[in-house]
N, C-alpha and C positions, 0 to 999 in steps of 0.2 A: 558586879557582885564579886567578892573576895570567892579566890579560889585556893582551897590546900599547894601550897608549897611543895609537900612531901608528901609519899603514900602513907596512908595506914597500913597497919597491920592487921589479918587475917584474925587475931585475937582482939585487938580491939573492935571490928568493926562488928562481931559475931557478938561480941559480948553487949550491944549498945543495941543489937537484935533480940535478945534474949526473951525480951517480955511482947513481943510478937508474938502467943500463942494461938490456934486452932481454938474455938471451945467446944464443946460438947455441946451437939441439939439438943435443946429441948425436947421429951418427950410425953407425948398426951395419953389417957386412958379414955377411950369412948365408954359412956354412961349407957347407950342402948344397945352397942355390938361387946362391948368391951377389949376391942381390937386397938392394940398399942398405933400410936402416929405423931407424925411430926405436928405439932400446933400450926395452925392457920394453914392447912394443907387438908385438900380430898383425900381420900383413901377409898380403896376397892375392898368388898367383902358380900362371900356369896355373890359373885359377882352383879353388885351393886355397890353406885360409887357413892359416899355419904361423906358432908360436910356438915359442922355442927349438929351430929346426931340425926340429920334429915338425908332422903335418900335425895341424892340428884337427879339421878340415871341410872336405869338399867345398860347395862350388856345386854346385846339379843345375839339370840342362839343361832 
């Protein structure tokens, strides 16, 4: 395989990075708790953990 000759530069290589960003999760509104969450993720409330609007599991005391 061919290999660079010469180094880059610090600005070329960042800039060729650039559109490598992070995005922002998505986030859910639940319809029966109304407790914000990541989409396709449990979430606890009142401790009770609920996925799509159904409870899972309790926590015991």
């Amino acid at each position: 395989m061919p290999n660079p000759k010469h180094r880059h530069s610090k600005a070329r290589s960042r800039s060729r990075r650039t559109h490598y960003k992070a995005e922002e999760p998505t986030i859910a509104v639940c319809s029966v708790t109304g407790e914000t969450h990541l989409y396709h993720r449990a979430y606890w409330h009142d401790n009770k953990l609920y996925y799509k609007g159904k409870v899972v599991m309790e926590k015991s005391a």
